[in-house]
DRENMI-452634 format. One line per 8 residues: number of its first residue (from 1); their letters; for each residue z, x, y of C-alpha. Coordinates in pm, 1 decimal, padded with zeros to 6 digits. Layout:
# residues N
NUM	A	Z:X:Y ~ ...
# end
This chain:
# residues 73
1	XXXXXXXX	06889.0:-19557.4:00162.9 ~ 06808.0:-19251.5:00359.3 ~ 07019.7:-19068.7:00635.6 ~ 06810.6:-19210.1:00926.7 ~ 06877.2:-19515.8:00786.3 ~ 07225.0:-19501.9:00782.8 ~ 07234.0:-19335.2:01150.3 ~ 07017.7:-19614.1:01314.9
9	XXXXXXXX	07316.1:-19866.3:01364.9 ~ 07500.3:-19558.1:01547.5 ~ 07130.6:-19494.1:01761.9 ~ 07113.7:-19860.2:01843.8 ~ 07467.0:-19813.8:02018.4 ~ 07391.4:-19484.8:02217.8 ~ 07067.1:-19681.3:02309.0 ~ 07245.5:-20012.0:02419.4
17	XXXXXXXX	07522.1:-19763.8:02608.2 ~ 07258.8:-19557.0:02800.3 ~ 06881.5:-19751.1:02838.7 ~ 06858.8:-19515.1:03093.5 ~ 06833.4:-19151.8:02916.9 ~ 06639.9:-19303.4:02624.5 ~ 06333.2:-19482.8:02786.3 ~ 06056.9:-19559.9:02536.9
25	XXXXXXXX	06280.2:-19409.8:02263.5 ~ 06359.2:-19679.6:01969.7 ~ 06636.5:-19625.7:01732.5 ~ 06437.3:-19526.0:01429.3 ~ 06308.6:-19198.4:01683.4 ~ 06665.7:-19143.0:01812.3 ~ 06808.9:-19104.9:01453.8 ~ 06520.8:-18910.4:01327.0
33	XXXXXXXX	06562.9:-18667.5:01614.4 ~ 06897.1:-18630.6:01514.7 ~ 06885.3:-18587.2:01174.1 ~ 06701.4:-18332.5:01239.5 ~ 06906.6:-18180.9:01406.9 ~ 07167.4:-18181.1:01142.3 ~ 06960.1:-18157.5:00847.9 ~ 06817.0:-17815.3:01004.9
41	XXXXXXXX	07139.1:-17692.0:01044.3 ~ 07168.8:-17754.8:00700.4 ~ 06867.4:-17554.7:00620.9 ~ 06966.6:-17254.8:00858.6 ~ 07287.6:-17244.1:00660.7 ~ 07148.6:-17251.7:00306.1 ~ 06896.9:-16978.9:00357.9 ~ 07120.5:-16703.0:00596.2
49	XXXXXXXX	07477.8:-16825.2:00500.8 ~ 07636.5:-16492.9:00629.2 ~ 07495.1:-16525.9:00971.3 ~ 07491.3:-16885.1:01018.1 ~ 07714.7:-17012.1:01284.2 ~ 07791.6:-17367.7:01288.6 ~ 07941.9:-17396.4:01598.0 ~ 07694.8:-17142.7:01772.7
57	XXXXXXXX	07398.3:-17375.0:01623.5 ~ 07612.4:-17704.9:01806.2 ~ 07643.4:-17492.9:02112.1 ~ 07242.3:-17421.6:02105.2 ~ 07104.9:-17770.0:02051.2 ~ 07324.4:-17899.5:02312.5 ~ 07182.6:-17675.2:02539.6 ~ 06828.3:-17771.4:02414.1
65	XXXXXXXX	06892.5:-18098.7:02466.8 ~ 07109.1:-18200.0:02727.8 ~ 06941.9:-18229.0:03023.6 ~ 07017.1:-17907.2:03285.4 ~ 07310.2:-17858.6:03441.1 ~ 07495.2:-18127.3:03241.7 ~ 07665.6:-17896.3:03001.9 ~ 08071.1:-17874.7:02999.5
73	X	08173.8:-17495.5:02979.6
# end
């Protein structure tokens, strides 16, 4: 079974929660985007581990992807 696979139960939920944010987005798209996400966080990591910031890569995505002005400080 692969990761996207295993997130698309949890996609289906953020999808049922909020039709709204997601139109035309199924749950196979909404997990792929955000594995992704995490799996290129993975990548950043493995190739510069000394300057790869884990919380500064969190902080960057959710600015890329939240929509603007929505972001807590």
């Amino acid at each position: 079974m692969t990761l996207e696979r295993n997130t698309i139960p949890t996609a289906e939920a953020v999808l049922a929660s909020e039709p709204g944010r997601f139109p035309h987005v199924s749950s196979e798209g909404l997990a792929a985007v955000a594995v992704g996400v995490i799996e290129g966080g993975a990548v950043q990591a493995a190739i510069d581990p000394r300057n790869f910031d884990g919380h500064e890569y969190l902080t960057a995505a959710q600015g890329l992807l939240e929509p603007s002005g929505k972001r807590d400080p």
